[in-house]
Each structure stands twice: as C-alpha cells, then as structure tokens.
mmCIF file of the C-alpha atoms, coordinates in Angstrom:
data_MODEL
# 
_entry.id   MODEL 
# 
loop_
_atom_site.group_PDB 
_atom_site.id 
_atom_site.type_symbol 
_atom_site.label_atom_id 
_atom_site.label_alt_id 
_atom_site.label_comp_id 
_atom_site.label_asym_id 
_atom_site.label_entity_id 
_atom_site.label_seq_id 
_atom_site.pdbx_PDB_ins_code 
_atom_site.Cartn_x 
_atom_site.Cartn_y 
_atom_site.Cartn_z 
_atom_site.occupancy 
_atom_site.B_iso_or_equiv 
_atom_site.pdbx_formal_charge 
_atom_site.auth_seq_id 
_atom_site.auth_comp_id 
_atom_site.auth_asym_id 
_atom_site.auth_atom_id 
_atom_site.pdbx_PDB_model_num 
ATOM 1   C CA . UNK A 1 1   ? -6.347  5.256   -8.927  1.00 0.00 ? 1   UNK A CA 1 
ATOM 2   C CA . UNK A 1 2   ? -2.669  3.991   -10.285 1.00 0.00 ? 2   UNK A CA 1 
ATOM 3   C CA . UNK A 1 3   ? -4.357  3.565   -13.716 1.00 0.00 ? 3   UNK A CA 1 
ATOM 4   C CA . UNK A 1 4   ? -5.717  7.199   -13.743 1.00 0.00 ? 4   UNK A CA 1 
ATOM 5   C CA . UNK A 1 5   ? -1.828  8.057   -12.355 1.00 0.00 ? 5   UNK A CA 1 
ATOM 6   C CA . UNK A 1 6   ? -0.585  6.307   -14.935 1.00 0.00 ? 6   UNK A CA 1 
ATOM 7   C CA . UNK A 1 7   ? -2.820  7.852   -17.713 1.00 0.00 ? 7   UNK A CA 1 
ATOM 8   C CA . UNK A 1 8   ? -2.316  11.321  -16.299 1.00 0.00 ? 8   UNK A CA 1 
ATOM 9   C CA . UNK A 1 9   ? 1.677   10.771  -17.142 1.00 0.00 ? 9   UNK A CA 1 
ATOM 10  C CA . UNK A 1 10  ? 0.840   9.450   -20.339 1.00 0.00 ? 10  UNK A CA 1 
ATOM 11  C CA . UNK A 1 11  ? 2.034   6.083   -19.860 1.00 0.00 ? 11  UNK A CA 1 
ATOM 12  C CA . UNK A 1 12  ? 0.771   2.652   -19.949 1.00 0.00 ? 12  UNK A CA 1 
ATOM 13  C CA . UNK A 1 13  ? 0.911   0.223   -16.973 1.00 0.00 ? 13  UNK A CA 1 
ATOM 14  C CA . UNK A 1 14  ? 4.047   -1.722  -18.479 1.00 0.00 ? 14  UNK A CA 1 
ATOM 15  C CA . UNK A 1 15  ? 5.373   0.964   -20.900 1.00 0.00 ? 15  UNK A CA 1 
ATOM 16  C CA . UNK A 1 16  ? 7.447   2.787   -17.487 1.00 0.00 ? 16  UNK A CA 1 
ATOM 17  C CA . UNK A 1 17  ? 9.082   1.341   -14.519 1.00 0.00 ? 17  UNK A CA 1 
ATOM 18  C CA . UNK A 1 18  ? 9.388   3.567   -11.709 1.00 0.00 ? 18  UNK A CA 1 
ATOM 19  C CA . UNK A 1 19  ? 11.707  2.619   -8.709  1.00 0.00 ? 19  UNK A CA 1 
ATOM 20  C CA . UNK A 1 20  ? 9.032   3.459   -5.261  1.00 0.00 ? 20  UNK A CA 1 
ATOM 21  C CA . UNK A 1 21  ? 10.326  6.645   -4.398  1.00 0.00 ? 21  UNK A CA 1 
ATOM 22  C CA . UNK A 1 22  ? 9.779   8.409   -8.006  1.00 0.00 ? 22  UNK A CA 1 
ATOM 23  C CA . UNK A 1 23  ? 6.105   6.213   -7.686  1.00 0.00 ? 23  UNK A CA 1 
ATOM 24  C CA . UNK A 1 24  ? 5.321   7.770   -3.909  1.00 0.00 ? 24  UNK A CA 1 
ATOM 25  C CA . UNK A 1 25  ? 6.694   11.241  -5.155  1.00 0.00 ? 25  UNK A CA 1 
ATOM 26  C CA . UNK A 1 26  ? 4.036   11.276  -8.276  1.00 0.00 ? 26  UNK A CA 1 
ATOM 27  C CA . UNK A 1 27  ? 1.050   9.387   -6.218  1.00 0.00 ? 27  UNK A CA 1 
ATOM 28  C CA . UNK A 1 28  ? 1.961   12.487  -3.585  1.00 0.00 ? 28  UNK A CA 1 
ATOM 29  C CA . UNK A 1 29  ? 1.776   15.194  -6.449  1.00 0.00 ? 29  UNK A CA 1 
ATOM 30  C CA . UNK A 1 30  ? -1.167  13.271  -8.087  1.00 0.00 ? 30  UNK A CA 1 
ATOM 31  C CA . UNK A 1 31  ? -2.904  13.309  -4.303  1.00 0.00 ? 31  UNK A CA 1 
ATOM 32  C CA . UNK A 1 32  ? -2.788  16.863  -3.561  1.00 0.00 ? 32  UNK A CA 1 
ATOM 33  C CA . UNK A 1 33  ? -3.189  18.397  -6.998  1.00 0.00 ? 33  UNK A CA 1 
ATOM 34  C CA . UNK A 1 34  ? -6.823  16.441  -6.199  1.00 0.00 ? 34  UNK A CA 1 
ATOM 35  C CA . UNK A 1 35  ? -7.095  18.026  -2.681  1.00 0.00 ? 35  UNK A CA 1 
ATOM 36  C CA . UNK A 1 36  ? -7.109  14.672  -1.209  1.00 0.00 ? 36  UNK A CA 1 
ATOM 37  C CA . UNK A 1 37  ? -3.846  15.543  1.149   1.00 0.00 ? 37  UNK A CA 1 
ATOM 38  C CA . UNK A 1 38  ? -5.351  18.786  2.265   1.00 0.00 ? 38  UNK A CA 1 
ATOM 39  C CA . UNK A 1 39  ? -9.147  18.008  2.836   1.00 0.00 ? 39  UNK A CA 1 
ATOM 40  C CA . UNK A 1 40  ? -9.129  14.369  3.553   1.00 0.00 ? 40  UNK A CA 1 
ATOM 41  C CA . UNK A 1 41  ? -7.233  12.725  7.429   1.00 0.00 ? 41  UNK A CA 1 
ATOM 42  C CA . UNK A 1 42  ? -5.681  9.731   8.320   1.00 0.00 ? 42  UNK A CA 1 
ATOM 43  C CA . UNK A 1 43  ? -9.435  8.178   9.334   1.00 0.00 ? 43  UNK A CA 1 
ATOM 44  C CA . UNK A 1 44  ? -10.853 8.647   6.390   1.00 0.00 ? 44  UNK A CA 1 
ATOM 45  C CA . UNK A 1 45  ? -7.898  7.376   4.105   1.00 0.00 ? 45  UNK A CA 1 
ATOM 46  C CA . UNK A 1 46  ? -8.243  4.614   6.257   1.00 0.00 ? 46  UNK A CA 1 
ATOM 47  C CA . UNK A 1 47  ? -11.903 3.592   5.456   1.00 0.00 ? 47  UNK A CA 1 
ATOM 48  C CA . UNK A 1 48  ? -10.631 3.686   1.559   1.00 0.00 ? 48  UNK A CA 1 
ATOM 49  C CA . UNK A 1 49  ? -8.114  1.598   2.146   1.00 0.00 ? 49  UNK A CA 1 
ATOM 50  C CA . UNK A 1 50  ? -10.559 -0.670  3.670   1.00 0.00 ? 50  UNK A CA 1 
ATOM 51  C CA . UNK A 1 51  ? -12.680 -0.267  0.553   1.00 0.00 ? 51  UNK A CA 1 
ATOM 52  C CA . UNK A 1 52  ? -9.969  -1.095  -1.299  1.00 0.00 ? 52  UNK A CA 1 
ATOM 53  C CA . UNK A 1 53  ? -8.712  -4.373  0.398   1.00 0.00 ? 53  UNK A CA 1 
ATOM 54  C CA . UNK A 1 54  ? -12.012 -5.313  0.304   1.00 0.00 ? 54  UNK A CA 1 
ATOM 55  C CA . UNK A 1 55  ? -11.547 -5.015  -3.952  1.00 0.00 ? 55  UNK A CA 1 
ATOM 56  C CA . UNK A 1 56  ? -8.502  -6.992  -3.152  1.00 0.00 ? 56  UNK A CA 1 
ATOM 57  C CA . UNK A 1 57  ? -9.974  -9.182  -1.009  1.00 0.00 ? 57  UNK A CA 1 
ATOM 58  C CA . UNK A 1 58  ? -12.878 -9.986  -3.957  1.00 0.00 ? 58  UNK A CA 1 
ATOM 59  C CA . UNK A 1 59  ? -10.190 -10.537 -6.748  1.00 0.00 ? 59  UNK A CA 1 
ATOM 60  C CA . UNK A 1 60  ? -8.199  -13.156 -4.528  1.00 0.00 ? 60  UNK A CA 1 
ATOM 61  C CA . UNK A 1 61  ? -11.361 -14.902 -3.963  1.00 0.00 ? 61  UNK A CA 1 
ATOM 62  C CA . UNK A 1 62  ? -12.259 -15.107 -7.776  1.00 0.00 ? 62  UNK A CA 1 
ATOM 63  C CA . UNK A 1 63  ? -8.172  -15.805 -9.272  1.00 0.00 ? 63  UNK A CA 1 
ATOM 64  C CA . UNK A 1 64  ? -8.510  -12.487 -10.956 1.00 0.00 ? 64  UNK A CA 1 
ATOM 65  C CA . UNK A 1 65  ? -5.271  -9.894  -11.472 1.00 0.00 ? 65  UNK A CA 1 
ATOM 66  C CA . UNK A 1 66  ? -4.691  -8.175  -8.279  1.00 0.00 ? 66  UNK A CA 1 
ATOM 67  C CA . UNK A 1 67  ? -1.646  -6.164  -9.525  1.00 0.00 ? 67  UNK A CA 1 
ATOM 68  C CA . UNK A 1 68  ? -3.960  -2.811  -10.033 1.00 0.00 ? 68  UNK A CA 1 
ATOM 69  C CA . UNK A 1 69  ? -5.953  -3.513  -6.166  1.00 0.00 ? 69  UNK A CA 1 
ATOM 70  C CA . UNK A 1 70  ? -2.590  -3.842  -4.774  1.00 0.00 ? 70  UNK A CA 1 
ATOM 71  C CA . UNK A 1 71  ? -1.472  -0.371  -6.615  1.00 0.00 ? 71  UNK A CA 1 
ATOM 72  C CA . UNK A 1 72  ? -4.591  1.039   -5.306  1.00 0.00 ? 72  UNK A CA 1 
ATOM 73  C CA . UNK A 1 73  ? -3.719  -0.122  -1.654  1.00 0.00 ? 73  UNK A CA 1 
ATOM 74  C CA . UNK A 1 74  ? -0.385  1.434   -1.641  1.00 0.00 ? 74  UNK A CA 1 
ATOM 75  C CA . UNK A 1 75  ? -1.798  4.997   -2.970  1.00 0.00 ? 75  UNK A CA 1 
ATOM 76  C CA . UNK A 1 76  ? -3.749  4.834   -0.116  1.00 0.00 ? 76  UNK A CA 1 
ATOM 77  C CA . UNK A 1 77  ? -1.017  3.967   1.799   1.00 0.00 ? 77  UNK A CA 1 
ATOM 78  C CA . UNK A 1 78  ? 0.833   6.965   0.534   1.00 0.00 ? 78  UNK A CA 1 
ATOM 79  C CA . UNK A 1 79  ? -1.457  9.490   1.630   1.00 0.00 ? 79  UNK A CA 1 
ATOM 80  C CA . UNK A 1 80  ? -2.166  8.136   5.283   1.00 0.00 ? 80  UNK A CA 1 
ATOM 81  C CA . UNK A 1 81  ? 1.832   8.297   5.757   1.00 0.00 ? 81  UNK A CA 1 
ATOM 82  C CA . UNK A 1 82  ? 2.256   11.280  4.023   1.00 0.00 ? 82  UNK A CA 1 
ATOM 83  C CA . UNK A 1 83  ? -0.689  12.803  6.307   1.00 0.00 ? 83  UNK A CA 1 
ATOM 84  C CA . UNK A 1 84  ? 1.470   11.851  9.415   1.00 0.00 ? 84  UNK A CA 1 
ATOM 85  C CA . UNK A 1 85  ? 4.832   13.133  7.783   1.00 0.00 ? 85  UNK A CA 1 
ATOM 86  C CA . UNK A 1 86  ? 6.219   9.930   6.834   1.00 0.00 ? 86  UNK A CA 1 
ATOM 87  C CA . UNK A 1 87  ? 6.973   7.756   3.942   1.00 0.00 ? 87  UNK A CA 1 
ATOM 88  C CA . UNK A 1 88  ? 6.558   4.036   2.956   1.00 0.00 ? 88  UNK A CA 1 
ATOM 89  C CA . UNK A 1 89  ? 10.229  3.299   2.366   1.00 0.00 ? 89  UNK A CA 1 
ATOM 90  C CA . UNK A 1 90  ? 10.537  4.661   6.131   1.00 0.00 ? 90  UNK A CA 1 
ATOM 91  C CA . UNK A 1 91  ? 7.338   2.939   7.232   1.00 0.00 ? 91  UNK A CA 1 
ATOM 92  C CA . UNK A 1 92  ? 8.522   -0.130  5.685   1.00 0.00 ? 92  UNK A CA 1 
ATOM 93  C CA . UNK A 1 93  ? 12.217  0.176   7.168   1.00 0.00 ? 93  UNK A CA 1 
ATOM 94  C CA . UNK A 1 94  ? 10.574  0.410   10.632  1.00 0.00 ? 94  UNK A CA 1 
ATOM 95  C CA . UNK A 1 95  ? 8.524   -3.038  10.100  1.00 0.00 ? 95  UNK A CA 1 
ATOM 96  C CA . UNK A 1 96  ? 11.210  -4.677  8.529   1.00 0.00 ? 96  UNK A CA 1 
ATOM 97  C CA . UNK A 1 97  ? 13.526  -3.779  11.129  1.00 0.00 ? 97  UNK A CA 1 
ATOM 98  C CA . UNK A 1 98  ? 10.805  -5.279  13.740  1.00 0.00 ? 98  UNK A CA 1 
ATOM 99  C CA . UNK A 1 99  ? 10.916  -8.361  11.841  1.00 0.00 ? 99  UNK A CA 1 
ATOM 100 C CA . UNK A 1 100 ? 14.158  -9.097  10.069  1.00 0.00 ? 100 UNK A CA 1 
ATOM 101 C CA . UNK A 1 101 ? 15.136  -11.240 13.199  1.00 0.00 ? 101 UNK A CA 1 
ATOM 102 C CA . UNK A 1 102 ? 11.908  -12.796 14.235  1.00 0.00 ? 102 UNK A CA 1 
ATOM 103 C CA . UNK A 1 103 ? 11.627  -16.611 14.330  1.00 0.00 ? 103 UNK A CA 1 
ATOM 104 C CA . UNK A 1 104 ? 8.785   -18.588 14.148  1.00 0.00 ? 104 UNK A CA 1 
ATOM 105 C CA . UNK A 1 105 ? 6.580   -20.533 11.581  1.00 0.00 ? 105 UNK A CA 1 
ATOM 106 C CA . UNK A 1 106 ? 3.427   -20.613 9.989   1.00 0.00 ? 106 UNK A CA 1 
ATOM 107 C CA . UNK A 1 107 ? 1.250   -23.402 11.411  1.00 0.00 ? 107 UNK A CA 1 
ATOM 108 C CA . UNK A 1 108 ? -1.223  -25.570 9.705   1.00 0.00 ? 108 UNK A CA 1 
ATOM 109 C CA . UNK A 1 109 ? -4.026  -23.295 10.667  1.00 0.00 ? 109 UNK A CA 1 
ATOM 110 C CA . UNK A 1 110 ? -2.421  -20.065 8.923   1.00 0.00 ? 110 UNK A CA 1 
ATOM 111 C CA . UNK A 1 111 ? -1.335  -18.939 11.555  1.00 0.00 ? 111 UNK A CA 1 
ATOM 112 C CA . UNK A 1 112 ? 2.320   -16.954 12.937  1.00 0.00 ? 112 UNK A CA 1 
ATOM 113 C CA . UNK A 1 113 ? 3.768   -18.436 15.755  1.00 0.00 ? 113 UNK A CA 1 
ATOM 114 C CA . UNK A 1 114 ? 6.908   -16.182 16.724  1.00 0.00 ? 114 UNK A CA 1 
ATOM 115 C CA . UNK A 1 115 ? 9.266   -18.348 18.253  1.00 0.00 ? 115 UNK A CA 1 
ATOM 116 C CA . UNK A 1 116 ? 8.576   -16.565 21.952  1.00 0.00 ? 116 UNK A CA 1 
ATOM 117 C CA . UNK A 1 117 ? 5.332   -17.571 21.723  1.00 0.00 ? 117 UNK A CA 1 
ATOM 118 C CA . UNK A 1 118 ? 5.787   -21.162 22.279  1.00 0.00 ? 118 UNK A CA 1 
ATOM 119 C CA . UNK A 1 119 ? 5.306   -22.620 25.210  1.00 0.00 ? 119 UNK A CA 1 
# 
C-alpha cells in the first residue's frame, strides 16, 4: 500500500521525506479516492491490519526489511482512526500520555512488569 502511495505521487521510497501529518493527510486522500473510507468499517480494517502484522510478523521471523510491513500497518492504522474521527498523532498522544510515567521493567521472559504490579 505505501509503495503504491508513493508511486501514485511520483516519488520513490527515499527520494521524499514527509513529516506524519503530510503522510496521514495523503494515506487519507489516497484511502478514500479508493472508497476504502466510505465502504469499508473499523472491523474490517481491523482484519487487514491483522493480515498485515501477520506480513510483519513473517519478515521478523526471516531478518528480512520490515520498513514497507510497518508502512503498511500504519495505513491501516490511518483508516481505522480516521473511521472513528481521530488521528494517529492524537491516538498516539493519548498512549503516550498513559505511559510517559509508567515504571516497570522487562523481565527475562519478555515480559512488562509495571512497577504496581509487583508484589
């Protein structure tokens, strides 16, 4: 999906550097001149992005480039908040402002402990 965004602006992945606004502004405009905004829901932008974590997921596993399954995460991304009148830069202010002050570590096992869930 970024790739065909990124050919439809006649660019090449590391010709342009967008800052994430102008990127969620054209991944909105590239969304709903496709319909997806209008005919698709929250549900079933959801399943894609499943789809594509899974793509993520399968790169990890095999130490191949993840930069375009990541790109391809966050378009989703884009069009579930836009579908519930948000944005990521205020999706991501809300978690970070959940987190900026949490405590904890990451135990041996993977694994968050936040520092209220010791015992």
């Amino acid at each position: 999906m970024l790739k065909e965004c990124l050919r439809l602006l006649g660019t090449e992945k590391k010709e342009v550097i967008y800052n994430l606004e102008k990127l969620e502004e054209l991944t909105i405009k590239w969304s709903e001149d496709r319909g997806i905004i209008k005919n698709s829901n929250s549900l079933a932008q959801f399943a894609k992005l499943i789809s594509e974590t899974g793509e993520l997921a399968d790169n990890i596993a095999k130490g191949r480039n993840i930069e375009d399954d990541i790109g391809d995460c966050l378009v989703v991304l884009c069009n579930i908040a836009k579908m519930n009148n948000t944005n990521l830069t205020n999706c991501w202010n809300v978690a970070y402002a959940d987190i900026k002050d949490r405590k904890g570590h990451l135990n041996e096992n993977g694994t968050f402990i936040k520092e209220g869930d010791v015992k």
